[in-house]
DRENZA-328269 format. One record per residue: x, y, z of N, C-alpha, C in turn; residue in three letters. Coordinates in steps of 0.001 Angstrom, whole numbers, plus 500000, padded with zeros to 6 digits. Layout:
N
XYZXYZXYZAla
...
This chain:
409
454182797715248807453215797043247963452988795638248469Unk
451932795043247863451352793676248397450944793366247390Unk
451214791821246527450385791138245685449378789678246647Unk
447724790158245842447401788879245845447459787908245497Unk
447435786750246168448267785963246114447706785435244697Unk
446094785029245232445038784526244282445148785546242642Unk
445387786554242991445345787437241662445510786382240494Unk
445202787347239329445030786323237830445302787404236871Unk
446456787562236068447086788188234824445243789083234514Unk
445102790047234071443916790591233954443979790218232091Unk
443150789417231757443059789276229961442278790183229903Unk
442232790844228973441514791597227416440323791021226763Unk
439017791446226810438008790612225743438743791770224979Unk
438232791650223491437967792596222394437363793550222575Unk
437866794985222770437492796252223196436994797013222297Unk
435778797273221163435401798088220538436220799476220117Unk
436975799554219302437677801124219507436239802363219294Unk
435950802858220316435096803681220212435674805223221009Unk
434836806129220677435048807629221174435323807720222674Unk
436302808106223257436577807962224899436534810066224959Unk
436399809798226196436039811111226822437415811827226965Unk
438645810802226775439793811873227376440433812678226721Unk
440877813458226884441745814705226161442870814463225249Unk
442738814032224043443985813184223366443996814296221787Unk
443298814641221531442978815283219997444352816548219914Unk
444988817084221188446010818250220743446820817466220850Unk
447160816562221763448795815655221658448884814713220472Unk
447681814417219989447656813421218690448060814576217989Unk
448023815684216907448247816443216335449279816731216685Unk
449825816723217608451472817422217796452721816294217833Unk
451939815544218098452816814044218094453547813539216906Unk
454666813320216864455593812806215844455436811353215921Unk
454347810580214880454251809075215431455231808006215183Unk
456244808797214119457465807996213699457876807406215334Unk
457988807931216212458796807595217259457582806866218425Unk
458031806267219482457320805389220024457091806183221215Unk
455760806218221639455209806552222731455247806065224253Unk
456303806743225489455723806409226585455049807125227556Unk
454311806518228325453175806761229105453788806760230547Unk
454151808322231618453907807569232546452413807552233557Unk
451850807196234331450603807055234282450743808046236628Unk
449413808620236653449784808755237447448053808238238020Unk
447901808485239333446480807984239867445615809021240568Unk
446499810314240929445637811124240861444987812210240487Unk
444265813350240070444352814277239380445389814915239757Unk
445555815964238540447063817044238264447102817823239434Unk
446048818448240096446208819283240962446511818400242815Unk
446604817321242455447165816781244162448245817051244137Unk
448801817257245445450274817594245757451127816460246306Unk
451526817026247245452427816037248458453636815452247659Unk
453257814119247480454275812879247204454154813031245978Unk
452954813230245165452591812965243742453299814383243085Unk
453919814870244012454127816020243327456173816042242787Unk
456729814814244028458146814593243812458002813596242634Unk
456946812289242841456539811435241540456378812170240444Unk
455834813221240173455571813891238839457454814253238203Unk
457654814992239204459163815746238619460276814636238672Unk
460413813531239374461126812686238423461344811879237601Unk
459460811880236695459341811392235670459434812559235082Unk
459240813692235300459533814418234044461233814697233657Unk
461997814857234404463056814998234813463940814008233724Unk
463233812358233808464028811392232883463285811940232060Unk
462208812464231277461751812645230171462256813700229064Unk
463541814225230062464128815228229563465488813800228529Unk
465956813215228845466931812218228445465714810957227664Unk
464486811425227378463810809999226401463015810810225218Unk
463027812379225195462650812891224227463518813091222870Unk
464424812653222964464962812230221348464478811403220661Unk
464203810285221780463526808837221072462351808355221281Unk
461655809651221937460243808995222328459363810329222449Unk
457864810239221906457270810663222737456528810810223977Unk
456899811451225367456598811256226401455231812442226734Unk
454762811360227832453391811706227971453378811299229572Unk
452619812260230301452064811873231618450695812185231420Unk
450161810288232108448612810402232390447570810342233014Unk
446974811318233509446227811750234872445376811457234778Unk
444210811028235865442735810488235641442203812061235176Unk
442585812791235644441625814341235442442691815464235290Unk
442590816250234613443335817436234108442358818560235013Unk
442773819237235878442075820609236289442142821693236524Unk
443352822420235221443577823270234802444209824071236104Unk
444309823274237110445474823855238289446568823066238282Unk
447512822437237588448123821603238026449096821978239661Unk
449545821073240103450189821231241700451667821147241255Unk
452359820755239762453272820381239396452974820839238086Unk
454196821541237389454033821921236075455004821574234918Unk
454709819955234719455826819670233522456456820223232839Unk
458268820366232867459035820954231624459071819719230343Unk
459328818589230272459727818042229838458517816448228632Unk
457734816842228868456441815773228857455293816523228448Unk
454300816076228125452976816216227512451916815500228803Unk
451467816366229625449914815621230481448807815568229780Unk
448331814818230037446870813865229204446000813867230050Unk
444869813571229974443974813357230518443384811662230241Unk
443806810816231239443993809407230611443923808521231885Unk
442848807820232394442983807092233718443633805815233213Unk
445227805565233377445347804158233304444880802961234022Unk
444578803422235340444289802717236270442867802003236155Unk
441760802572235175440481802067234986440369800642234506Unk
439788799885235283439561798916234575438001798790233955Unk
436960799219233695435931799320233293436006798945231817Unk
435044798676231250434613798450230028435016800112228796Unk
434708801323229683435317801995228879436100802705229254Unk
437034802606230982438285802646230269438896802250229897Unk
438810801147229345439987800312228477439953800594227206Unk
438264800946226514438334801129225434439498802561225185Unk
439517803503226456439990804502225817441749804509226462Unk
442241803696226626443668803159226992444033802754225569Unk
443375801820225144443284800959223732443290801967222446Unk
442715802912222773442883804213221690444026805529221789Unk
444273805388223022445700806317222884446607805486222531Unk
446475803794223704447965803465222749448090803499221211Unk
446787802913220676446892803435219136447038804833218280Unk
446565805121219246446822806826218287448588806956218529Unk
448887807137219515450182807911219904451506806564219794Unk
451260805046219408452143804409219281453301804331220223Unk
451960803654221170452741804017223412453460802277223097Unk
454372802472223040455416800842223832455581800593224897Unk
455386801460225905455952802007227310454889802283227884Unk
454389801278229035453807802792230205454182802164231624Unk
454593803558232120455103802993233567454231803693234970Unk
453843802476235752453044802528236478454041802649238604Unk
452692803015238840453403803576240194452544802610241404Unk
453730801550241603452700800593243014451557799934242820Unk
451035799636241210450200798570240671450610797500240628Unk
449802796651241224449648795262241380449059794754240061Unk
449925793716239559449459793525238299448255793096237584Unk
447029792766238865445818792726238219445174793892238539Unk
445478794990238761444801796254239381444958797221237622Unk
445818796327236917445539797395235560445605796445234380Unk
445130796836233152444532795845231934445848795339231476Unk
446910794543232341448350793912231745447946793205230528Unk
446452792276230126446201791557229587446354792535227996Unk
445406793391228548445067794583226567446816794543226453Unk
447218795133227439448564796083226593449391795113226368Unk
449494793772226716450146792713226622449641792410225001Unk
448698792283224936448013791751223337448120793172222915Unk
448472794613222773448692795622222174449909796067221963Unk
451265795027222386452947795104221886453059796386223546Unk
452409796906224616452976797594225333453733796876226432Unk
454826797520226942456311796483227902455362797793229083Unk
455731797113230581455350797831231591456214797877232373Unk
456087798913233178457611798991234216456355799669235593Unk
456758798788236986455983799020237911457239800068238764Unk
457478801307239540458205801642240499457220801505241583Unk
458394801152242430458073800044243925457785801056245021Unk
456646801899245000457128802827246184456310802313247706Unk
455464801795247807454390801573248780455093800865249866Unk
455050801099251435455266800614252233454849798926252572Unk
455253798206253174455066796892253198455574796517254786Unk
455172795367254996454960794780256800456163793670256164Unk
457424794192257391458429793220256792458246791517257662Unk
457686791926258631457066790707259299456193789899258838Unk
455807789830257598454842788936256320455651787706256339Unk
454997786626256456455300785419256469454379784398255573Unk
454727783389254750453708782887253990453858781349254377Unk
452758780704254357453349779174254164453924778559253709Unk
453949777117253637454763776835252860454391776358251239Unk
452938775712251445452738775650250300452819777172249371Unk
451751778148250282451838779347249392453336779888248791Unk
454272779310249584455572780092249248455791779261247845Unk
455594778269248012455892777325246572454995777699245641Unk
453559777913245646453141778226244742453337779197244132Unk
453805780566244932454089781920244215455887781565243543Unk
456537780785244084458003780766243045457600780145241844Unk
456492779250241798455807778358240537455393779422239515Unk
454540780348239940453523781197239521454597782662238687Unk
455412782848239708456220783966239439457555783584238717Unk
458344782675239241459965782473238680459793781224237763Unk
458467780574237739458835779564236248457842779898235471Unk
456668779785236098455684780248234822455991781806234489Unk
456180782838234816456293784001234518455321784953234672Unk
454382784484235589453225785359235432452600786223236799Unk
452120787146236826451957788341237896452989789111237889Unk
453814789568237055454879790482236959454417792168236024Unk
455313792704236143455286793640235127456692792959233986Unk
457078793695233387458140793692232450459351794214233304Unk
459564794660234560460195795507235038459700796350236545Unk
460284795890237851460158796186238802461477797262239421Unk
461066798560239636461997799577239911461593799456241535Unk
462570798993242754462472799354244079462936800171244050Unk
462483801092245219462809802312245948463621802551246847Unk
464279801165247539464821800842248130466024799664248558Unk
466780798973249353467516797865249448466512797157250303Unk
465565797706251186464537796544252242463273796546250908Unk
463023797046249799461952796923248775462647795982248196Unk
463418795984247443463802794337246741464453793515247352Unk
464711793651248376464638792316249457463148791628249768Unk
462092792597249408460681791906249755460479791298248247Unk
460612792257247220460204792012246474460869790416246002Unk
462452789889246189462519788954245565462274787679247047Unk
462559788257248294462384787189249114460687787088249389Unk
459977787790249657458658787498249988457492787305248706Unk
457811788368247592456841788341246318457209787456245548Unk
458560786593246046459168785882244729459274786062243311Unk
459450787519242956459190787961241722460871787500240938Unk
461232787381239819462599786799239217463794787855239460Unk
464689787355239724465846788152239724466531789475238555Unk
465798788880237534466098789825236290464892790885236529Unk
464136790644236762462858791680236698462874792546237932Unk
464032792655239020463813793356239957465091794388240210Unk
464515795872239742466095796618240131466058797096240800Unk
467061797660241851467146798861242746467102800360241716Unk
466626801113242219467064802502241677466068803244242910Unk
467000803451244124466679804599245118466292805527244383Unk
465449806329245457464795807125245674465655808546245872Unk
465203809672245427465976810733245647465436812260245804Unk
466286813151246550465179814328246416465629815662245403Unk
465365816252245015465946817717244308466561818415245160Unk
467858818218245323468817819259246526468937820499246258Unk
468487821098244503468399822275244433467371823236244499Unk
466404822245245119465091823054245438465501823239247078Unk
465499821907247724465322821489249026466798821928250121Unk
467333823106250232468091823500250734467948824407251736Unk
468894824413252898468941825134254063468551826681253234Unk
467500827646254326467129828898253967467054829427255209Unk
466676830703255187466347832111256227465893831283257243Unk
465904830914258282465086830092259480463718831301259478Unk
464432832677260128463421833692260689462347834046259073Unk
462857834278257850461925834540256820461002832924256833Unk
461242831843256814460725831251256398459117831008258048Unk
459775831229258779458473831363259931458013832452259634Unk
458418834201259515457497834549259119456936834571258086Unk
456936834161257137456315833391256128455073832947256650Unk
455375831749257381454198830951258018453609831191258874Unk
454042832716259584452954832935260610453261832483262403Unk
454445831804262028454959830914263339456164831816264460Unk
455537831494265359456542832073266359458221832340266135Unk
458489832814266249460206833133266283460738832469267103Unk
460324832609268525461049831674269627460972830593269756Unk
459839829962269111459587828233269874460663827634268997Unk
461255826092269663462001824805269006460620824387268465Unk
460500824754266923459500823661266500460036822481265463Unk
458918821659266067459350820120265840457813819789264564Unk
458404819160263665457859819283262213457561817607262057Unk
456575817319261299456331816258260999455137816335259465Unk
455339815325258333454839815587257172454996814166257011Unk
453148813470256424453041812500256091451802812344255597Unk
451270811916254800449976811351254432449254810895255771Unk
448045811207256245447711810683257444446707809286257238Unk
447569808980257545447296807068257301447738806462258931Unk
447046805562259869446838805068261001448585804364260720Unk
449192804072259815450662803346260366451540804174260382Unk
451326805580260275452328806831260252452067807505261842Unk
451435807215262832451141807184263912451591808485264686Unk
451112809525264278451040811402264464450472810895265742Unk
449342810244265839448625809947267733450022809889268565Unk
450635808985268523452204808688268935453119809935269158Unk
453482810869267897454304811996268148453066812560269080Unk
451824812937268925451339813944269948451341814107271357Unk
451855812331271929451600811765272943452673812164273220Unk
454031812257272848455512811821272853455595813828272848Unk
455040814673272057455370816365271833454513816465273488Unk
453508815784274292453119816346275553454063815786276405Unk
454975815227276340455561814588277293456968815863277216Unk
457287815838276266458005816524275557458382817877276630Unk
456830818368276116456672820065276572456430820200278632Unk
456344819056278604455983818921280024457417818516280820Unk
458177817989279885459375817694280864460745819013280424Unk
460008820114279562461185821573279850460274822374279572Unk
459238822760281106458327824232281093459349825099280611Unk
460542825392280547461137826686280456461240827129279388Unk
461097825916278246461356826139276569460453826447276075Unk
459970827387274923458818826904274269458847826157272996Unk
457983824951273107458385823979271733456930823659271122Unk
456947823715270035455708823326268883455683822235268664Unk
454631821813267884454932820728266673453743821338265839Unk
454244820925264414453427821193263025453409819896262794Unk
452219819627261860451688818021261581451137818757259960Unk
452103818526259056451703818545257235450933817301256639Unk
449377817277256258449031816216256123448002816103256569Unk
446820815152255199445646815829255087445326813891255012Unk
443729813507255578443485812581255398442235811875256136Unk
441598810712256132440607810563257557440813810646259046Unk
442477810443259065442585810265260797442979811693261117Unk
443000812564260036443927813680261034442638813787261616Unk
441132814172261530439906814597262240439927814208263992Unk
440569812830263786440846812227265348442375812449265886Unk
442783813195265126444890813543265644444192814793266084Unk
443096815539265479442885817283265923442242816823267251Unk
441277815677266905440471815856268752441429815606269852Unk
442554814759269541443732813829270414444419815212271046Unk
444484816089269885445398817107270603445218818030271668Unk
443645818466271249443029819047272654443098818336273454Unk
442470817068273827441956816052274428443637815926275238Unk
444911816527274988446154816344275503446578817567275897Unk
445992818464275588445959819973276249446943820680275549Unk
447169820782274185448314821198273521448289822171272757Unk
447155822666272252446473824537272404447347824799271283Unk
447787825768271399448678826457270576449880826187270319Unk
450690825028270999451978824692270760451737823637269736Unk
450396823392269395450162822378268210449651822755267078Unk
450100822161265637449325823158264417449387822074263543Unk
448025822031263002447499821010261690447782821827260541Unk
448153821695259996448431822768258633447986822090257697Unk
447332820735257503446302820435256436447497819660255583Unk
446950819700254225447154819560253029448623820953252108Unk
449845820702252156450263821276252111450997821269250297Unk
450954821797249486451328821584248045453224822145248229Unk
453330823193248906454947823515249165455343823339250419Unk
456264822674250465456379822334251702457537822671252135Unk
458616823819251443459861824173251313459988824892252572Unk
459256826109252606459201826698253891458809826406255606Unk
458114825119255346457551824266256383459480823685257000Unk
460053822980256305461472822355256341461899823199257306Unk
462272824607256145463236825711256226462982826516258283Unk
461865826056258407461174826833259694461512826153260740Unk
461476824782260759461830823745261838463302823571262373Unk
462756823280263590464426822648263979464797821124264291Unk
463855820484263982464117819128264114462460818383263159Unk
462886817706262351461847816591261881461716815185262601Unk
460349814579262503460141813445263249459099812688262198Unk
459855811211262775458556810598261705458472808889262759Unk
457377808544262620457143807919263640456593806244262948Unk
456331806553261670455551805216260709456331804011261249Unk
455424802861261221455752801468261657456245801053260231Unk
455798801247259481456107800651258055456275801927257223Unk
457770801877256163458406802870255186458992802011254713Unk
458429802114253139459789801543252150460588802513252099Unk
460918804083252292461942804671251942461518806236252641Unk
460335807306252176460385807867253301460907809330252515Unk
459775809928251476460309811050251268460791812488252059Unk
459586812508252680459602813966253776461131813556254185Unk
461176812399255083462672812275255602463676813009254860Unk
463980812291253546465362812893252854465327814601252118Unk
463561815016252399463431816319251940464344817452253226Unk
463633816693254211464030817590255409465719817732255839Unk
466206816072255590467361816284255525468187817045254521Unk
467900817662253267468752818189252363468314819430252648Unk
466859819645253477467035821505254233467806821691255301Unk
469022820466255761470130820727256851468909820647257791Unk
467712819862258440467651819270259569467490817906259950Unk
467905817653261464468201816363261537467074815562261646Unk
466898814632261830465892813603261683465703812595263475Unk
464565812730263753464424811554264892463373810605264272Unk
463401809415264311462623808323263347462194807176263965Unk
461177806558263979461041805057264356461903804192263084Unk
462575803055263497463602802526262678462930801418261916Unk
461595802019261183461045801343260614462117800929258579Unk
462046800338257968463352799895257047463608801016255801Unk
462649801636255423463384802790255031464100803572255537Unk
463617804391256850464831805217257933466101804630258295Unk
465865803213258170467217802539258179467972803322257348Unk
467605802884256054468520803624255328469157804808254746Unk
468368805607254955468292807179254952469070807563256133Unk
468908807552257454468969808061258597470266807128258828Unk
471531808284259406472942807501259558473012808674261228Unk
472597806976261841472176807071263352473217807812264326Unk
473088808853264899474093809107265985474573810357264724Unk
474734810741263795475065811779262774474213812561261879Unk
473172812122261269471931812933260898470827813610261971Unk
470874812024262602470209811809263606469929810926264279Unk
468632810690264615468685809517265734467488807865265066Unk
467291807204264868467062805957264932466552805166266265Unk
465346804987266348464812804919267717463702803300267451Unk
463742802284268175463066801353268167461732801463268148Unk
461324800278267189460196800748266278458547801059267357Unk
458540800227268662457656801080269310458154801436270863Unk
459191801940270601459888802428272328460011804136271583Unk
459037804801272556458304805898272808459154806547273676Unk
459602805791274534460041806716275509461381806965275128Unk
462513805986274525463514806787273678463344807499272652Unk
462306807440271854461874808455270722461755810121271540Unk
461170809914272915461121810701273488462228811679273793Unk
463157810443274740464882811252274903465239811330273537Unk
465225810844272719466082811556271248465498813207271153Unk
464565813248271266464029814703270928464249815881272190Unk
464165815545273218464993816108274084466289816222274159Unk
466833815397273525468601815700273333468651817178272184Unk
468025817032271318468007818355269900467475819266270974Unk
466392819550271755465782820583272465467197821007272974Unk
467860820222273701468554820027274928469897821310274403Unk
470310820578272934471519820847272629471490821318271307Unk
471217822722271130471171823563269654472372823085268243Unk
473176823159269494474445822832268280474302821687267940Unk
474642820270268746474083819087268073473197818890266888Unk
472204819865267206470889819596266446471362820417265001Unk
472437821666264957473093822256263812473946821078263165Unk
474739820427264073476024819815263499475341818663262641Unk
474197817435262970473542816711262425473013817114261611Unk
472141818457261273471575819017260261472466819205259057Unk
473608819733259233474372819765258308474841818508257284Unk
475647818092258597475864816383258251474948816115257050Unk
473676815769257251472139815590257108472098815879255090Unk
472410817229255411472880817703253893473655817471253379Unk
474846816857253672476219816698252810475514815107252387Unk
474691814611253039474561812675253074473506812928251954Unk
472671813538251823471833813532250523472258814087249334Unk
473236815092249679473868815640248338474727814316247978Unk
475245813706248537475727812424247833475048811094247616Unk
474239811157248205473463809612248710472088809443247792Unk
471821810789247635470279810737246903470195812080245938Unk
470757811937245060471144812937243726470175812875242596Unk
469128813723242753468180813568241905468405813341240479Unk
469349814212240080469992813495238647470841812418238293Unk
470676811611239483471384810197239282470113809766239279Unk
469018809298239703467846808982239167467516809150238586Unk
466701810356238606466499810837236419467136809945235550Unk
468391809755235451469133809159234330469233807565234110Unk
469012807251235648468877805610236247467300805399235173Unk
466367806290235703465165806089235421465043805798233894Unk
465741807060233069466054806970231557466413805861230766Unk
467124805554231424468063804045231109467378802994231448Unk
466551802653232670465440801513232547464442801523231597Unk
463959802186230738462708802786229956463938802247228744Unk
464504802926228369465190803033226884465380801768226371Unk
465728800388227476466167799106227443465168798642226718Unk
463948799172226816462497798771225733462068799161224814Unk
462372800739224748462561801310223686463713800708222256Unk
């Protein structure tokens, strides 16, 4: 995440309570209003997958530990009767928190009133990017989780540095009520570079479901997918965004395949976006035919894991780096640019490998060592799994998560 600097607390005129378009009339009726309402808010419709889809289940997950004392609610700009994720624990709405318009606020301003919301917790909003001002003048406390990547090389002046400790640690203002990092390099930015207050900033890592995300069938899960039996394929899953740099692995998978004709090795690229259009031309344009596969937009990505023999991720900037710790709790190892989330995830020389953030050509030999050496690439995989079953325990979050929320409750 990044705050502007210039940003300004977003105030509230007087919002007309008038008729809003969103879907509130069955959860108002089922709602017990004795108890206080939280919101967590999400940004895209129900049916996106990917990331929004681990974000969904570990808010629902704590919502299992806040339904004694609350009613919980997740709220989507659009409901479309596909969801990609199917809440046990929570009520989905149809509710853009994120609007700032004239009427969506009016209709923010009417659920919190109907449903008696104290709570809503937002994902990587910058605090003038949502109406802090209404829910501030409407008794609602906000809790931001920190997930968005950030340039740890950000440097500010000096005046600016003074003005944001002025702005943030005495006056009190551009905050939420509550900053959840994702990480140990996320609230290191957050209190050394955003200058946000020491009380307002917690750790609570990031984690994956180890009882979904576990070693399976290698051979069922390729044929599953359609994928060769014989090739070493090499897996990669990311939002395709220009600092996650797939151009890079494609460059690095031809070098790859060119320095052991004798093997046959793949790569799969999970991940849907504007640049993959120019990662598909890059790949011909590198002569990589059939040992290369775009698989788009992927909603399960269990069998994608389960199929591979080595994951790669190449981003210049990660606050933390889900695919990573997914792949590692399916027992494979990881080769990474040592951008500051993989730092921490990735336990170098034993999961896997940790490779300087633009030296290509050791990213290169790391992945030739797993080609090279099957067992290695077993023994790290394993490893890989025992470090997330302890390190990133989805129900130690859940409950972390529970317990930040309740403090307001």
């Amino acid at each position: 995440m990044s705050f502007n600097f210039v940003s300004n607390i977003v105030t509230s005129s007087k919002v007309g309570r008038r008729q809003s378009s969103t879907r509130i009339g069955a959860a108002t009726s089922r709602a017990s209003l004795d108890k206080p309402g939280v919101v967590f808010t999400m940004r895209y419709p129900d049916d996106t997958g990917y990331v929004w889809n681990f974000t969904a289940a570990i808010r629902d997950l704590a919502s299992a530990d806040l339904r004694e004392h609350a009613n919980v609610y997740m709220a989507f700009p659009k409901l479309s009767g596909n969801p990609s994720y199917r809440p046990q624990h929570l009520e989905p709405v149809e509710l853009n928190c994120y609007d700032m318009t004239l009427a969506g606020r009016a209709a923010i301003e009417q659920f919190v009133r109907a449903h008696n919301v104290k709570i809503m917790v937002f994902m990587s909003a910058l605090s003038n990017t949502v109406c802090l001002g209404l829910l501030r003048r409407l008794g609602v406390r906000t809790i931001n989780t920190e997930n968005d990547s950030f340039d740890p090389r950000q440097r500010d002046g000096f005046f600016k540095k003074i003005a944001k400790i002025v702005v943030r640690r005495v006056l009190r203002m551009q905050q939420h009520d509550l900053h959840l990092a994702n990480s140990i390099a996320q609230e290191q930015f957050l209190l050394n570079y955003q200058h946000l207050p020491r009380d307002k900033v917690i750790l609570m890592r990031n984690s994956v479901d180890s009882a979904k995300f576990h070693p399976g069938d290698r051979a069922e899960a390729r044929a599953q997918l359609g994928l060769d039996q014989d090739r070493f394929w090499i897996l990669a899953v990311s939002q395709a965004r220009a600092e996650k740099r797939i151009d890079c692995l494609l460059r690095v998978m031809r070098t790859v395949i060119d320095a052991r004709p004798d093997k046959p090795i793949g790569f799969i690229y999970v991940g849907d976006g504007a640049p993959a259009m120019q990662w598909r031309q890059l790949a011909k344009e590198l002569g990589l035919g059939e040992s290369c596969i775009f698989a788009g937009r992927q909603d399960e990505l269990l069998p994608y894991y389960r199929a591979a023999n080595l994951f790669v991720h190449a981003a210049e900037r990660e606050s933390f780096g889900n695919a990573i710790v997914e792949a590692m709790a399916c027992g494979i190892p990881v080769v990474a640019s040592a951008a500051l989330g993989p730092k921490e995830t990735i336990l170098d020389g034993k999961t896997g490998a940790l490779i300087g953030l633009d030296d290509f050509a050791g990213f290169t030999q790391a992945v030739l060592c797993y080609v090279d050496d099957p067992e290695m690439a077993k023994m790290h995989g394993n490893n890989a799994r025992a470090h997330v079953d302890t390190a990133y325990n989805v129900v130690r979050q859940s409950k972390e998560f529970a317990a930040h929320i309740q403090r307001f409750l």
